[in-house]
KOLTIVO-180512 format. One line per 8 residues: number of its first residue (from 1); for each residue x, y, z of N, C-alpha, C. Coordinates in nm, 4 decimals, decimal comma, always signed. Layout:
! residues N
NUM> X/Y/Z/X/Y/Z/X/Y/Z | ...
This chain:
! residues 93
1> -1,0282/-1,7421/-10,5664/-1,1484/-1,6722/-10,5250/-1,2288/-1,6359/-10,6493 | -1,3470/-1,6988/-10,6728/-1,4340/-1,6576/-10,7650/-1,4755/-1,4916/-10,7532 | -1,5035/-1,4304/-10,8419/-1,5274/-1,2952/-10,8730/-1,6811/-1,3174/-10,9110 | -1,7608/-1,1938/-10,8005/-1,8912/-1,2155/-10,8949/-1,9789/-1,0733/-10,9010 | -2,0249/-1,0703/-11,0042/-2,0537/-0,9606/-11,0580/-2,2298/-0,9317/-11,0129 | -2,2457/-0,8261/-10,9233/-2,3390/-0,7584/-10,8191/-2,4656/-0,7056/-10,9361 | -2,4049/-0,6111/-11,0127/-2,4438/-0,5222/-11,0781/-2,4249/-0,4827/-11,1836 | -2,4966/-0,4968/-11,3202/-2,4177/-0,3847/-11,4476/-2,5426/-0,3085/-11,5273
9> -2,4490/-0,2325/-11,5879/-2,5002/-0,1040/-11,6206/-2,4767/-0,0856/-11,7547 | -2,5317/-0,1002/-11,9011/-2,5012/+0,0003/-12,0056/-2,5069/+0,0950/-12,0020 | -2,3797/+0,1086/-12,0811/-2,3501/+0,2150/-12,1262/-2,3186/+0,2673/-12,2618 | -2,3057/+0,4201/-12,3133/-2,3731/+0,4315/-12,4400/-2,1786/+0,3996/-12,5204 | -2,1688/+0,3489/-12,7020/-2,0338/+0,2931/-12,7539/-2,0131/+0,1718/-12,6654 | -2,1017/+0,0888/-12,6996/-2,0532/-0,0412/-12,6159/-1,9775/-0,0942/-12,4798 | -2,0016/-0,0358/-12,3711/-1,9367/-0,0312/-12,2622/-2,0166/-0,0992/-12,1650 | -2,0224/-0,1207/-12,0988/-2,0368/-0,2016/-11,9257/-2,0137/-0,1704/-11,7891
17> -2,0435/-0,1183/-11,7172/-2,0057/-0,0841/-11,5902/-2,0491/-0,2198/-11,5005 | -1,9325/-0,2706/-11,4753/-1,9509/-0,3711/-11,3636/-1,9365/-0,3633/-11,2487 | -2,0161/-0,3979/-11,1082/-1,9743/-0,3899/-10,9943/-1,9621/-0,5246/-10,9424 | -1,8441/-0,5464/-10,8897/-1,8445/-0,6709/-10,8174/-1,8557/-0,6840/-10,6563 | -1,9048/-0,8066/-10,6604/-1,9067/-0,7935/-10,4810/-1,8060/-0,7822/-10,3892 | -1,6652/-0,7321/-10,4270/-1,5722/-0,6914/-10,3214/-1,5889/-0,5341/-10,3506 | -1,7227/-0,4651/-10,4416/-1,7231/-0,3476/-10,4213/-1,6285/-0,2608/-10,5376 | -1,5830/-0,3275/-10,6088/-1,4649/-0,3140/-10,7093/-1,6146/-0,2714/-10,8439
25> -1,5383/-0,1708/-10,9373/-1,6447/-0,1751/-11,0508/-1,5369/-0,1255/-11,1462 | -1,5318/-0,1604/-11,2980/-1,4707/-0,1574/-11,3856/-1,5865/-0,1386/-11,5051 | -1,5235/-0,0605/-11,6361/-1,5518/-0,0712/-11,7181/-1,5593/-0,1341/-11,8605 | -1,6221/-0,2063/-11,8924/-1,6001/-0,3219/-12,0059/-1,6033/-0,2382/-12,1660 | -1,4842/-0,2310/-12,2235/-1,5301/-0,1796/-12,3687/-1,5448/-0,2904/-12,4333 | -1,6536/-0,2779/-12,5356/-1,6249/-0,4497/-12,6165/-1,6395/-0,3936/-12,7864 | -1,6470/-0,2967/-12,7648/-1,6231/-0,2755/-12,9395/-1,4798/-0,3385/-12,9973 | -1,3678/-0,3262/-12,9460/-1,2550/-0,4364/-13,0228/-1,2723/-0,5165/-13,0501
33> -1,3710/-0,6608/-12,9067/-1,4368/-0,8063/-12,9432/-1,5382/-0,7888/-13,0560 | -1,6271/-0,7198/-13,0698/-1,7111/-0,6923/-13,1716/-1,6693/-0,6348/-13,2914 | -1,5498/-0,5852/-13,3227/-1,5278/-0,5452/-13,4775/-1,4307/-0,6993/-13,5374 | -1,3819/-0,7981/-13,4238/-1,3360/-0,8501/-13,4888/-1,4917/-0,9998/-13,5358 | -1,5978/-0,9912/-13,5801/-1,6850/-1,0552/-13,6247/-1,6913/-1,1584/-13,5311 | -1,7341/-1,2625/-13,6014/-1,7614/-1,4252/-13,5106/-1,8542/-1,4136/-13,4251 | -1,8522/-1,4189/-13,2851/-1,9583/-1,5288/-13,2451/-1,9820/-1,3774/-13,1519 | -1,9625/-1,2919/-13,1677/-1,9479/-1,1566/-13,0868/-2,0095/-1,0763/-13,1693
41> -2,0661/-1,0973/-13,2829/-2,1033/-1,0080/-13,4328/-2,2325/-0,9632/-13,3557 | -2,3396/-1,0493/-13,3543/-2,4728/-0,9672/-13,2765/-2,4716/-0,8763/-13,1693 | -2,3954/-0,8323/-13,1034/-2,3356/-0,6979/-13,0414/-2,3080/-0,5960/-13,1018 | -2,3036/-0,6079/-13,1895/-2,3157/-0,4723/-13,2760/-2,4366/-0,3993/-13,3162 | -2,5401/-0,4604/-13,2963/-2,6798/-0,4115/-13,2791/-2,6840/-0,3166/-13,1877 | -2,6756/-0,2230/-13,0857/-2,6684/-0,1231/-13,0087/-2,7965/-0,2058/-12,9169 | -2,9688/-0,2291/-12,9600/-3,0686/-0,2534/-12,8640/-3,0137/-0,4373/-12,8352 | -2,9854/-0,4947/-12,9071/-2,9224/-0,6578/-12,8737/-2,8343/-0,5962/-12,7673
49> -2,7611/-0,5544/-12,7653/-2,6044/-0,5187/-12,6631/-2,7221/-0,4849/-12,5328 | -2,7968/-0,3517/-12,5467/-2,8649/-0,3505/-12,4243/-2,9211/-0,4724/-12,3808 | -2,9622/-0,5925/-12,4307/-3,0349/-0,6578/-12,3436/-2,9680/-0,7579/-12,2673 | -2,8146/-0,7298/-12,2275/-2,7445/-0,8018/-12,1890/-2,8353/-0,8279/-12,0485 | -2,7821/-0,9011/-11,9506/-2,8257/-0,9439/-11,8100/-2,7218/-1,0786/-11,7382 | -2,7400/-1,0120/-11,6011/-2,6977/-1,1445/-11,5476/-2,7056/-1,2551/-11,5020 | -2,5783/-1,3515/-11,5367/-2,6038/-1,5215/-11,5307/-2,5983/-1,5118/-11,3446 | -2,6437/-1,6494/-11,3724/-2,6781/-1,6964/-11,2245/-2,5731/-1,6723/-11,1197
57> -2,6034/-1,6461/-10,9889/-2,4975/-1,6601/-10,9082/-2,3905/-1,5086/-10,9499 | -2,4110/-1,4540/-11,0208/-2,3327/-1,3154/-11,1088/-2,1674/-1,3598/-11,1303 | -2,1749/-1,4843/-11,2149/-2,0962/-1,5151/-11,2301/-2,0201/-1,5347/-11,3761 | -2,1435/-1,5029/-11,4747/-2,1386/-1,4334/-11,5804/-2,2462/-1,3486/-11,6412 | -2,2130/-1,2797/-11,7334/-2,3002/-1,1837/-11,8379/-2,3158/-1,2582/-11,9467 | -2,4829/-1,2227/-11,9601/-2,5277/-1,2814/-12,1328/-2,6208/-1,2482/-12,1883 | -2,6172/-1,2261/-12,2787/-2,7229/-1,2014/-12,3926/-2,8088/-1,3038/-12,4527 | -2,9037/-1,3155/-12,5160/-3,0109/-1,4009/-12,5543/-2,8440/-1,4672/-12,7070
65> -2,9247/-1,6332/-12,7008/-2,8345/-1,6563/-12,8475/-2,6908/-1,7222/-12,8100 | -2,6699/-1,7366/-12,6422/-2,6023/-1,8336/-12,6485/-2,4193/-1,7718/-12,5930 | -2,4632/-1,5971/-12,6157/-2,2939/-1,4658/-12,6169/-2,3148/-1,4687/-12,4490 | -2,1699/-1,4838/-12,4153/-2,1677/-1,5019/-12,2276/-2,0150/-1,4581/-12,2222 | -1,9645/-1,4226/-12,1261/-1,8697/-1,3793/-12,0497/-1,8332/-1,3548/-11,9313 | -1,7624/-1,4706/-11,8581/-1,7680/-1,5355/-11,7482/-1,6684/-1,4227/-11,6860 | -1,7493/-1,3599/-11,5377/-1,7456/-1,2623/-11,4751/-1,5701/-1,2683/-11,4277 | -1,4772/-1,3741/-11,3663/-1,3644/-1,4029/-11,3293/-1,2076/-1,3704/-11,4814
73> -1,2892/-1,3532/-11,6114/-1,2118/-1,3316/-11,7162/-1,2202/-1,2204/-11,7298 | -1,3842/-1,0866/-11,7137/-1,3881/-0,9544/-11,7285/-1,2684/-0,9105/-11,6498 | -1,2848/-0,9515/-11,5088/-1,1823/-0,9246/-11,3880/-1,0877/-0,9236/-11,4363 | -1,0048/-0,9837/-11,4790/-0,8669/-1,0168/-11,4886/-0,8243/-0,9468/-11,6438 | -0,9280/-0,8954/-11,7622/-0,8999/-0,8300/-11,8005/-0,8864/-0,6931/-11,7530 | -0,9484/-0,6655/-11,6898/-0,9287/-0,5199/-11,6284/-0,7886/-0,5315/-11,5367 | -0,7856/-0,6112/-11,4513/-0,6799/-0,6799/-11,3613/-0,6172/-0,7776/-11,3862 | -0,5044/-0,7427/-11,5121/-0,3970/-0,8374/-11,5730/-0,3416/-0,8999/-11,4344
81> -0,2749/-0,8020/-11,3419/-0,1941/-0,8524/-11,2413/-0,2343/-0,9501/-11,1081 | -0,3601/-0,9142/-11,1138/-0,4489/-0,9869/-11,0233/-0,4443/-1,1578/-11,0163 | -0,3980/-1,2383/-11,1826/-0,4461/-1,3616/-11,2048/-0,3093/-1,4169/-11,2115 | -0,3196/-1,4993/-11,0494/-0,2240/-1,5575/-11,0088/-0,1607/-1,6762/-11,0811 | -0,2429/-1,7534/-11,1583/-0,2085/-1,8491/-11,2152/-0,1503/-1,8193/-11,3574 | -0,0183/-1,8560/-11,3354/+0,0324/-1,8383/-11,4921/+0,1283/-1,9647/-11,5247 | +0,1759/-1,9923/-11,6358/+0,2329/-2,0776/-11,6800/+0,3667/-2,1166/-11,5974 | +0,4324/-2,0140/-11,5591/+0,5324/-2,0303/-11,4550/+0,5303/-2,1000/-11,3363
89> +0,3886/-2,0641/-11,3202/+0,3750/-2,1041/-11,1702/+0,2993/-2,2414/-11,1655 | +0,2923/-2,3617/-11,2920/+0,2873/-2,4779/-11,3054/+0,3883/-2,5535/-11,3044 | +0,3507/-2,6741/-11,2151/+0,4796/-2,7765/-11,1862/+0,4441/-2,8702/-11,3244 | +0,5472/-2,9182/-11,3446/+0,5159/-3,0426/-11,4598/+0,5855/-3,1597/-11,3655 | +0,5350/-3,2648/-11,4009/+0,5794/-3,4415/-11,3745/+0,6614/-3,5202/-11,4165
């Protein structure tokens, strides 16, 4: 089941309030992704971070420049237990 994201909200220290369409809303911290540099570095701008918005279908979040985060990975970080698919549960041939 794809996860898709209704609604978000900044918030102030780099945060996110997401609502998804089963009504579910979580909070995104991303200052950890952002202190470790790379391709996450322009988030550290505080007004760049605000101009996040959502991708089509609310199926991810993005910022101008290419920074995205596909709404079904926020989920499952918030909801480790939720993501049924794990290595165990692959057959091999």
């Amino acid at each position: 089941m794809p996860y898709i994201i209704t609604s978000l909200t900044t918030k102030s220290n780099y945060k996110l309030r997401l609502i998804y369409s089963n009504g579910s809303e979580i909070i995104v911290y991303f200052q950890p992704i952002i202190s470790q540099s790379g391709v996450f570095a322009p988030l550290s701008n505080p007004e760049f971070f605000s101009q996040v918005k959502l991708g089509e279908d609310g199926r991810y979040i993005e910022w101008n420049g290419g920074i995205d985060c596909c709404a079904d990975a926020l989920w499952f970080e918030a909801h480790p237990n939720d993501n049924l698919l794990s290595l165990s549960s692959i057959e091999y041939a």
